[in-house]
N, C-alpha and C positions, 0 to 999 in steps of 0.2 A: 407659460412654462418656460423658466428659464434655465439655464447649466446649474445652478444650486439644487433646483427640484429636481433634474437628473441625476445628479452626482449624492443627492441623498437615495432616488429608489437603488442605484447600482449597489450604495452601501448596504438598505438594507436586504436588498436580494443576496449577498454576497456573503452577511452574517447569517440568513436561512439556509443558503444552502451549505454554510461551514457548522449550522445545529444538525442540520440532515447526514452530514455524514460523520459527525459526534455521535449522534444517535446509532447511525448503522455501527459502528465500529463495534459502539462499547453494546448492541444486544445482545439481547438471550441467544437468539440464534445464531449468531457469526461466531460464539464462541466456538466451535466446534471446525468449521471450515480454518479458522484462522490459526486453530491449533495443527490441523494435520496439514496446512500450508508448512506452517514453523518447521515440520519433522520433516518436511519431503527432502531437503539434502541428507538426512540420518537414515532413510526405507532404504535405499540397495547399495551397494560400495560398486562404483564403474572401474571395471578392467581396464579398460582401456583408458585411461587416468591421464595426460599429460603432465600433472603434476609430479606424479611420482616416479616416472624414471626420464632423466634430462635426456633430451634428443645429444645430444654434444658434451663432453666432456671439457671442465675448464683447467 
């Protein structure tokens, strides 16, 4: 075994686990979690906002 037949398994363990998580993303079942991911900054409006009222006046 020499660094060619290593540097092939790494390639192809590298493109399986890049099908693996092709696969998770695009399932049936993620759709659901990855949608109410998306909305979690839109569920509550925070009071306490730093953005919205500048500590300082410029």
């Amino acid at each position: 075994m020499d660094i060619n037949d290593l540097r092939s398994i790494v390639t192809v363990a590298g493109l399986l686990c890049f099908l693996a998580i092709v696969g998770w993303a695009y399932g049936k079942g993620s759709k659901k979690g990855f949608e109410e991911a998306a909305n979690l900054p839109f569920a509550e409006h925070d009071d306490q906002g730093g953005a919205s009222k500048p500590s300082h006046p410029r």
